[in-house]
C-alpha positions as CSV (number, residue, x, y, z in Angstrom):
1,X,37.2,9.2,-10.7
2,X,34.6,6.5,-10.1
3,X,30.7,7.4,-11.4
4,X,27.8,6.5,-9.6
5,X,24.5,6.6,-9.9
6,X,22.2,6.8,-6.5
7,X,18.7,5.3,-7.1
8,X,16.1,6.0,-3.6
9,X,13.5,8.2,-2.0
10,X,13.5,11.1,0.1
11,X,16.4,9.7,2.5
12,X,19.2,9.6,-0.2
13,X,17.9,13.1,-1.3
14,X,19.0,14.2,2.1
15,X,15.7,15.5,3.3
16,X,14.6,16.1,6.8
17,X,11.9,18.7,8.4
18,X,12.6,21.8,10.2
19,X,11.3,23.3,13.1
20,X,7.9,24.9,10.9
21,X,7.5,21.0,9.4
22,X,9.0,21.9,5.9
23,X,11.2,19.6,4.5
24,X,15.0,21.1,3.1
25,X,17.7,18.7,2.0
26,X,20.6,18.8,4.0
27,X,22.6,16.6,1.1
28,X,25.0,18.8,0.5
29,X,26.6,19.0,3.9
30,X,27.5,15.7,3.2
31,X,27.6,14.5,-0.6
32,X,30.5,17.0,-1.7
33,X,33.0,15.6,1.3
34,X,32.3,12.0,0.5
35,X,33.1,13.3,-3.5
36,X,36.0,14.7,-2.9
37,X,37.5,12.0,-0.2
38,X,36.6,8.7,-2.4
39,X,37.1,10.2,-5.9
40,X,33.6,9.8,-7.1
41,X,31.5,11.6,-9.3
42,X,27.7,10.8,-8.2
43,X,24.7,11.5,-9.9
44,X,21.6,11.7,-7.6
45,X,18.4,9.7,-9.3
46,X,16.5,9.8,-5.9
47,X,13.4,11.5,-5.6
48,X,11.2,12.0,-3.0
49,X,8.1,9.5,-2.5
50,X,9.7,7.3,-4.7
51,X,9.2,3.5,-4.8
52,X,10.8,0.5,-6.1
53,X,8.6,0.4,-9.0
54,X,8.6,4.0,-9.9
55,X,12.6,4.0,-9.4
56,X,12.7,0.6,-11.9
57,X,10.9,2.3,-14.1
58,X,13.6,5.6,-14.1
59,X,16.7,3.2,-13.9
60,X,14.8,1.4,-17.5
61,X,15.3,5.1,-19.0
62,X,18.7,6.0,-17.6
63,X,19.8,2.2,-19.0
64,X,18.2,2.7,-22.7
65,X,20.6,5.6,-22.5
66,X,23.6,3.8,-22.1
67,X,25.2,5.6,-19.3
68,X,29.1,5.2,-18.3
69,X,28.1,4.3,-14.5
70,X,29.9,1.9,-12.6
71,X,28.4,1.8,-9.4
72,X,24.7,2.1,-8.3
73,X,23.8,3.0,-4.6
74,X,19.8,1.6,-4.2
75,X,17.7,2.7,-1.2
76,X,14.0,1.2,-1.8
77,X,11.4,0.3,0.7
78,X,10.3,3.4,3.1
79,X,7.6,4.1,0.9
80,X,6.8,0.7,-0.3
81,X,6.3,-0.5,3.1
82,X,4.2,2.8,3.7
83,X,0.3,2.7,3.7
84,X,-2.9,4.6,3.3
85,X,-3.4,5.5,6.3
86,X,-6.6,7.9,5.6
87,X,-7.5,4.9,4.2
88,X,-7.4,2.7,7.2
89,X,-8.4,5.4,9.4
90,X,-11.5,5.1,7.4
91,X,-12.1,1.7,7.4
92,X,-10.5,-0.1,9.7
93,X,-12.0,-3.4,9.0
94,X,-11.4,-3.8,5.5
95,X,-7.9,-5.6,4.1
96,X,-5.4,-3.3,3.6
97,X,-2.2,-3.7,1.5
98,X,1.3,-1.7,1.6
99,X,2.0,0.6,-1.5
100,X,4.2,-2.1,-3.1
101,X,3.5,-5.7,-1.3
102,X,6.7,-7.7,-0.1
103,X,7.0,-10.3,-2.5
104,X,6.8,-7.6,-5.4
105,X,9.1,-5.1,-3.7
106,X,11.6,-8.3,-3.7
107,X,10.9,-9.2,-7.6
108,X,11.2,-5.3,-8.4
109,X,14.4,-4.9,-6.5
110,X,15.9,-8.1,-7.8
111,X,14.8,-7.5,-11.1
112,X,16.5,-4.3,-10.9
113,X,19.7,-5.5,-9.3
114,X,20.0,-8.3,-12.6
115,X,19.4,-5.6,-14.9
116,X,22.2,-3.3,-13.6
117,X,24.7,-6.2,-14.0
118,X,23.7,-6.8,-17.4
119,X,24.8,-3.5,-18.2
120,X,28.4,-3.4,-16.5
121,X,27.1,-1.2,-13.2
122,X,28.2,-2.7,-10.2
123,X,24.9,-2.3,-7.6
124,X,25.7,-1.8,-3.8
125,X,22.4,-1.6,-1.0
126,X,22.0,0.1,2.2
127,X,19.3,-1.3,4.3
128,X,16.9,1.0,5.5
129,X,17.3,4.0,8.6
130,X,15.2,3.0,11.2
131,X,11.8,4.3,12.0
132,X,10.1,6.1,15.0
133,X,6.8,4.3,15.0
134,X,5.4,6.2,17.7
135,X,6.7,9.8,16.2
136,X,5.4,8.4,12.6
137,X,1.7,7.3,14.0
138,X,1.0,11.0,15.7
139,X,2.4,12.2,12.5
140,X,-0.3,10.6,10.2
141,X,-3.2,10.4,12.2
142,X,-4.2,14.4,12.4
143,X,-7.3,13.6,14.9
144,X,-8.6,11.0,17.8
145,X,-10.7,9.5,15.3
146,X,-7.8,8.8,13.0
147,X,-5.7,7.3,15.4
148,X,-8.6,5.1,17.1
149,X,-9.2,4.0,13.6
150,X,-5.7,3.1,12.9
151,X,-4.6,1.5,15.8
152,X,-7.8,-0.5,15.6
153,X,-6.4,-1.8,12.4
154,X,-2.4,-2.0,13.9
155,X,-3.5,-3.2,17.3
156,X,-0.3,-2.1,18.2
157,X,1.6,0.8,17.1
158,X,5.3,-0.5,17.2
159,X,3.9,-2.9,13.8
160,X,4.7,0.4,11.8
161,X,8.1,-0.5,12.9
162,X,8.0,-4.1,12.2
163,X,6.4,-3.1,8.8
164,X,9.5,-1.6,7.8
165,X,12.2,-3.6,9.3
166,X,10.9,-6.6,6.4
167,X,11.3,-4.3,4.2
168,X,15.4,-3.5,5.3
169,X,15.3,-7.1,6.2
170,X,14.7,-8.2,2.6
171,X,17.2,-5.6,0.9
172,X,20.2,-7.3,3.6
173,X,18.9,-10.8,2.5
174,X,18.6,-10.2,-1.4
175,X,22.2,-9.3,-0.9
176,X,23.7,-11.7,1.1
177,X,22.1,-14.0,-1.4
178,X,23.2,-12.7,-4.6
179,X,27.0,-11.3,-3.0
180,X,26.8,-7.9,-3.3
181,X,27.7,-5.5,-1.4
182,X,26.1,-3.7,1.3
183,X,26.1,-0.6,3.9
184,X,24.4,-1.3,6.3
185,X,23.2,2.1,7.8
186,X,20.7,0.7,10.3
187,X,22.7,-1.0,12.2
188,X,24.7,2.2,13.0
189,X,21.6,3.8,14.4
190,X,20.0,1.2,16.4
191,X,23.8,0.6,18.0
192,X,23.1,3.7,19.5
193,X,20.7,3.9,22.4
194,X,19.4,7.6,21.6
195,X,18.8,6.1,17.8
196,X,15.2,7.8,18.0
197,X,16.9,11.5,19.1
198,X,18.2,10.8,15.3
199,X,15.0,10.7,13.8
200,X,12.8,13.8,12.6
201,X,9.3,14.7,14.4
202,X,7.8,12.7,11.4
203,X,9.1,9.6,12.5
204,X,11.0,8.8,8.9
205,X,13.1,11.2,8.3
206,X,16.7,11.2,9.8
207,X,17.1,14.8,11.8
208,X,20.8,16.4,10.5
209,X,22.6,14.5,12.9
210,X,21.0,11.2,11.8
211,X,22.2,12.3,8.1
212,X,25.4,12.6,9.5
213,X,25.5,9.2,11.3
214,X,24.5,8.3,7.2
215,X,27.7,9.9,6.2
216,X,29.3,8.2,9.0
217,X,28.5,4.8,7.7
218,X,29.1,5.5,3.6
219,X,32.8,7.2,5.2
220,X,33.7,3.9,6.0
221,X,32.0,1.7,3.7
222,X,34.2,3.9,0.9
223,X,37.1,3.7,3.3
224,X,36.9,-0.6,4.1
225,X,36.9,-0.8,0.1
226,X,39.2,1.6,-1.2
C-alpha cells in the first residue's frame, strides 16, 4: 500500500456544477477505483479556491507533522492565474495582476517541490485541464457593462486561455527541469476535438465526463509505472 498525499484546488476535489449551477464533487466515482487498482491509500489536501501559496502554507503543517507519505500529487495554478474580474470590470484602465504572479507561483511551487524531497515524499505534477475561455468570460461578467469593461481590459477573450496555459506551461517546465514526474492531463483533453463538451458551463470546471477523461489519464500514469 503506497500513501499519498494530493495537494490542489477545486479540480482534484472532484467538483463540477450541475444543472441549477451548484457545485457537488463527483470524486468518489473515481478516487476509490484508482485505490483499489494501484494499491494506494490517498489522502485528499485539496480544497477548493486554493492557491499555491495557501496550499504551501498547509503542506508547512502536514510536514511539521511528520507524515509517513511517499508520494504527493500537486495541482496549483487555476486560481493563481485567476483575476479580479469585478475588479477590472471596474476599472479597466488601471494595472491589474493575477492572484499569485507567474514568477511567484514558480518560486512557491518550486519551493514546495524542494521541501517535499527534503522530507522523503516523492512529488509528481499534472499540468493543468484546459479552460473554456469563452464559457468562463459569460460566467464572470453577470452584465453588458461587465463584459464591456473586461474585454476592454483583455482585448480579446481567448487571453483567459492563454492566461492559464503559462500557468500549466510552467508546472510541465518546472518538471522537466528538476526530473520529476508528471501526468499530463491536458494533453488528453485538447487531443480531443470536443475537449470544450468536457468542460462545465463555468468554463473551469471539468463536466463528469471530463473527470473521467482525469481518471483516464491517472489509470495509466499508475499503470506505465507500476
Amino acid at each position: 500500500m503506497r500513501n499519498v498525499v494530493i495537494y490542489g484546488d477545486s479540480i482534484l476535489r472532484g467538483v463540477t456544477p450541475d444543472a441549477n449551477n451548484r457545485y457537488t464533487s463527483v470524486l468518489e466515482q473515481f478516487m476509490p477505483g484508482l485505490e483499489q487498482k494501484h494499491g494506494l491509500c490517498i489522502t485528499n489536501r485539496a480544497r477548493f479556491g486554493c492557491t499555491v501559496e495557501k496550499g504551501y502554507a498547509l503542506a508547512q503543517k502536514d510536514l511539521a507533522a511528520q507524515p509517513d507519505f511517499a508520494y504527493a500529487l500537486i495541482e496549483y495554478g487555476g486560481n493563481d492565474c485567476d483575476y479580479s474580474w469585478q475588479s477590472i470590470a471596474r476599472d479597466p484602465n488601471a494595472n491589474h495582476q493575477p492572484h499569485t504572479p507567474l514568477a511567484r507561483f514558480v518560486h512557491t511551487l518550486e519551493t514546495l517541490l524542494n521541501d517535499l524531497i527534503k522530507n522523503g515524499i516523492q512529488p509528481l505534477l499534472m499540468t493543468l485541464p484546459p479552460i473554456d475561455a469563452q464559457k468562463y468570460f459569460s460566467f464572470v461578467c453577470k452584465n453588458e457593462e461587465d463584459k464591456r469593461g473586461v474585454l476592454q481590459w483583455l482585448g480579446d477573450v481567448q487571453l483567459i486561455y492563454h492566461f492559464q496555459e503559462m500557468y500549466s506551461a510552467a508546472v510541465l517546465k518546472l518538471a522537466l527541469g528538476k526530473r520529476l514526474p508528471l501526468i499530463d492531463v491536458r494533453s488528453y483533453f485538447l487531443d480531443r476535438h470536443d475537449y470544450r463538451a468536457l468542460i462545465s458551463a463555468d468554463g473551469i470546471h471539468p463536466t463528469e465526463r471530463g473527470y473521467a477523461l482525469i481518471h483516464t489519464a491517472f489509470d495509466a500514469y499508475l499503470a506505465k509505472e507500476a
